[in-house]
C-alpha positions as CSV (number, residue, x, y, z in Angstrom):
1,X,2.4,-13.3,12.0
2,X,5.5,-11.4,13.6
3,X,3.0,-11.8,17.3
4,X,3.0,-15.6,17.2
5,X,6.3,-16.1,19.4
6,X,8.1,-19.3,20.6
7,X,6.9,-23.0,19.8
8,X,3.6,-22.1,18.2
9,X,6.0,-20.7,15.2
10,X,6.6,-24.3,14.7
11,X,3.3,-25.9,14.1
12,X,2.0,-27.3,11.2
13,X,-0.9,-24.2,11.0
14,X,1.8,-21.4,11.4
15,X,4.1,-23.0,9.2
16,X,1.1,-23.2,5.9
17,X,0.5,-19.1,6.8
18,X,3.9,-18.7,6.3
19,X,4.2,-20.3,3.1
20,X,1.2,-18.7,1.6
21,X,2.6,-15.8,2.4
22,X,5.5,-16.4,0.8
23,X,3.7,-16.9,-2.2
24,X,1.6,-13.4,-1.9
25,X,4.9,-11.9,-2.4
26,X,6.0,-14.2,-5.3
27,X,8.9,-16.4,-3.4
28,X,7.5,-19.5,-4.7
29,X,11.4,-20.3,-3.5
30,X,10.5,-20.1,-0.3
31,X,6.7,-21.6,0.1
32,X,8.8,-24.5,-1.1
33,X,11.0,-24.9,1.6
34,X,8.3,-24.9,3.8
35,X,5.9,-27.4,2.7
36,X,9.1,-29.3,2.7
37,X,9.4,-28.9,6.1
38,X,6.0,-29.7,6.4
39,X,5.2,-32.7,4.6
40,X,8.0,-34.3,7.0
41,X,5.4,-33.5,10.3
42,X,2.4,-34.4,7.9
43,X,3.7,-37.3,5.9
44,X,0.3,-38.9,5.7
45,X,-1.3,-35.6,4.7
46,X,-2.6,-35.8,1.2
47,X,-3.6,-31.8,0.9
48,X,0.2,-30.9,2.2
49,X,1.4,-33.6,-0.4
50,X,-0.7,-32.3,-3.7
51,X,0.6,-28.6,-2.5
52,X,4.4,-29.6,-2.4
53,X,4.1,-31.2,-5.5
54,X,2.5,-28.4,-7.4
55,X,5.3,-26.1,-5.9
56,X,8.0,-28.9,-7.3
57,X,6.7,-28.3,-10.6
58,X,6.9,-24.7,-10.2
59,X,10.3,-24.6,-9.1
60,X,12.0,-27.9,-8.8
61,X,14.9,-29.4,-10.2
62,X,14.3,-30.9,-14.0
63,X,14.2,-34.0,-12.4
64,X,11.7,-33.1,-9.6
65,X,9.2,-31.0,-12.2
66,X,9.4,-34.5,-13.9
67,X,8.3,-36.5,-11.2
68,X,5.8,-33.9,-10.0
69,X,4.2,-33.5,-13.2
70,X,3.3,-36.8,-13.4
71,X,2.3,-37.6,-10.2
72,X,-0.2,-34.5,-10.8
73,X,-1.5,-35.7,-14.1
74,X,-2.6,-38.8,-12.0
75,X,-4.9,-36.9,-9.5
76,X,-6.7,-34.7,-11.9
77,X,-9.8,-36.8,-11.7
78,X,-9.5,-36.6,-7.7
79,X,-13.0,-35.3,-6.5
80,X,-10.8,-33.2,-3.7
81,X,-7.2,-32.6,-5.0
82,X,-8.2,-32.5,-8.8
83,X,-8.8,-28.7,-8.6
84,X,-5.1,-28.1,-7.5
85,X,-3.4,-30.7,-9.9
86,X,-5.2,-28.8,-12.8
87,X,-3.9,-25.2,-11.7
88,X,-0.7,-26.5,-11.4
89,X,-0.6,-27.9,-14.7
90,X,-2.3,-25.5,-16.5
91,X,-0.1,-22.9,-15.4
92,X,3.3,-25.8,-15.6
93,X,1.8,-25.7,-19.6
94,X,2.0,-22.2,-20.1
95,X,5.3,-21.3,-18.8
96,X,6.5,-24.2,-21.4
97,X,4.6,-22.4,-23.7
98,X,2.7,-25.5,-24.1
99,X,-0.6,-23.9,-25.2
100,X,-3.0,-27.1,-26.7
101,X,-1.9,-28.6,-23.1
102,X,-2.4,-25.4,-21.1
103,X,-6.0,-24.7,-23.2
104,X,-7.0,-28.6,-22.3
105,X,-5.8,-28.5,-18.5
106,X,-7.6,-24.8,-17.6
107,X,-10.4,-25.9,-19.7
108,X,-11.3,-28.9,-17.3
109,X,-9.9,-26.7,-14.0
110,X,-13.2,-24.2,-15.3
111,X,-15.4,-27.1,-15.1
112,X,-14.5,-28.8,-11.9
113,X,-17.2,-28.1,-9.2
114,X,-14.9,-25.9,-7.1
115,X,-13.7,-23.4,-9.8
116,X,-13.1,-20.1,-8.8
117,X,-12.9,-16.7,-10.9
118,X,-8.9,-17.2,-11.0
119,X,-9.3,-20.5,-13.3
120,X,-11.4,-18.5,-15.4
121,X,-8.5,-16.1,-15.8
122,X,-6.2,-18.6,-16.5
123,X,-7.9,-20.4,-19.3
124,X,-8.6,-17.2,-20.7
125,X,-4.9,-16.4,-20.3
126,X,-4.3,-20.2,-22.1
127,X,-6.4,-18.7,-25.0
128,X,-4.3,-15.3,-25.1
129,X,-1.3,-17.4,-25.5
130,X,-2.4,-19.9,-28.1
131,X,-4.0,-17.0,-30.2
132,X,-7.6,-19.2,-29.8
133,X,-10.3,-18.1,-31.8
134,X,-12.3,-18.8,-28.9
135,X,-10.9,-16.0,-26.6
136,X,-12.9,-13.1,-28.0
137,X,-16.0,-14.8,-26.6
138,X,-14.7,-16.3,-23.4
139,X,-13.6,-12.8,-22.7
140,X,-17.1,-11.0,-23.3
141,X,-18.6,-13.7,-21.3
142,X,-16.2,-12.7,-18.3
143,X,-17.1,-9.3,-19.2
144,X,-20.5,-9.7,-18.9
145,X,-20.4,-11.9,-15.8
146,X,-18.4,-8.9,-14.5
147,X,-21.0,-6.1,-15.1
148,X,-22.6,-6.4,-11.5
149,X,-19.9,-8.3,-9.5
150,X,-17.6,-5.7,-8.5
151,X,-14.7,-8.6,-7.0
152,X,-14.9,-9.9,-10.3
153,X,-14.9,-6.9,-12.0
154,X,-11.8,-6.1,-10.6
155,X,-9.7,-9.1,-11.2
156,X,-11.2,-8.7,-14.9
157,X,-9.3,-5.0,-15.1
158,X,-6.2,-6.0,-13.3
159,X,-6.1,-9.0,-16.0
160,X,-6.4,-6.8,-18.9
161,X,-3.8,-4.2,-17.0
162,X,-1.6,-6.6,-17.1
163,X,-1.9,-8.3,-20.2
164,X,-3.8,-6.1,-22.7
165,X,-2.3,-3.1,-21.0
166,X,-3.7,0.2,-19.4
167,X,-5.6,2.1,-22.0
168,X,-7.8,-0.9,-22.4
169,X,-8.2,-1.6,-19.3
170,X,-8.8,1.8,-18.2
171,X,-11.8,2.4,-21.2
172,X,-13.4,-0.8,-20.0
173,X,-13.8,0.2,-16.5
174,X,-15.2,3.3,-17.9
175,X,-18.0,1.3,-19.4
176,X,-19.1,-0.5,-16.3
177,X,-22.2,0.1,-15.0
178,X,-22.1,3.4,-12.3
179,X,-22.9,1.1,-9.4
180,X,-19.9,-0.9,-10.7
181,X,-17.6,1.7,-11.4
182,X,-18.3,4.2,-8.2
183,X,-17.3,1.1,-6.2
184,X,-14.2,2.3,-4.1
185,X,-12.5,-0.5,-5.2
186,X,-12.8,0.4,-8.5
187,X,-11.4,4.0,-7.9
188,X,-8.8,2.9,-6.0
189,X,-7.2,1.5,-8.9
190,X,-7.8,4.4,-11.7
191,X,-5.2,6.6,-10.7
192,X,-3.0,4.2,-11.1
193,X,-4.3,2.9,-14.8
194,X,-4.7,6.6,-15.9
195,X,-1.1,7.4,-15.0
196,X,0.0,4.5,-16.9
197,X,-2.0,5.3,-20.1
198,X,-0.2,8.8,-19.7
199,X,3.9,7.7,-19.7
């Protein structure tokens, strides 16, 4: 981004890289700023719109997390902007340790057409949180999707690093498959979980 000099640092397209950037390195802060930027030179865009308002949730004043959570509530039977209202909620639902709201809004995120491995996550992270009875199986079905997809695989382990800590994380990867495991992806991350199990 640092080779794009001059006016193009002020389009619309330059201006969305920068604020997913932003939130790759968790300045939600910031992302915000910009789409507020940006929804003024795309007021009619309904894709910038649904993205400021999930980041007002996020980060908003009380007042503005108000608003925004109701305007998403009302698009999360949109066939194109659904998807993002759900996220947004799910995760709005667990911060408030909301967790029948959280388990309801990832649930239907999982079963939108678009859903991607990270709403499986989440409503597995839901069920953590609410102590389900229903995580134990959720989680050996993502385990068992994750036996032969190493991407998925992946994001499995760094979930369990994260949440279930190292040690378990570290003894499932173990387990995988060898075709799995020898991915270099995979190794790339055990150093990393071993020394952890170790302090």
């Amino acid at each position: 981004l640092k080779s794009i000099k001059g006016s193009l640092r002020k389009t619309p397209e330059f201006m969305e890289l920068q604020a997913e950037l932003q939130l790759k390195r968790n300045r939600p802060d910031g992302a915000l700023e910009i789409y507020r930027e940006l929804i003024d030179l795309r007021p009619k865009d309904e894709r910038t719109r649904v993205k400021l308002t999930a980041l007002e949730l996020r980060n908003g004043s009380e007042r503005d997390q108000a608003t925004a959570r109701a305007a998403l509530e009302s698009r999360v039977t949109d066939q194109e902007f659904g998807l993002l209202a759900l996220r947004a909620l799910s995760e709005d639902a667990l911060q408030r340790s909301e967790f029948e709201a959280a388990l309801a809004w990832s649930k239907r995120a999982c079963e939108m057409p678009l859903s991607e491995v990270s709403d499986r996550l989440l409503h597995l992270q839901a069920l953590f949180a609410a102590k389900s009875p229903s995580f134990d199986s959720w989680l050996a079905d993502l385990e068992r999707i994750a036996l032969e997809n190493t991407p998925f695989a992946l994001d499995v382990a760094k979930w369990k690093m994260n949440v279930l800590g190292p040690e378990v994380a570290s003894k499932w990867l173990e387990r995988l498959p060898p075709n799995t495991r020898e991915d270099l992806g995979v190794c790339a991350f055990l150093p990393d979980w071993y020394s952890a199990v170790q302090r």
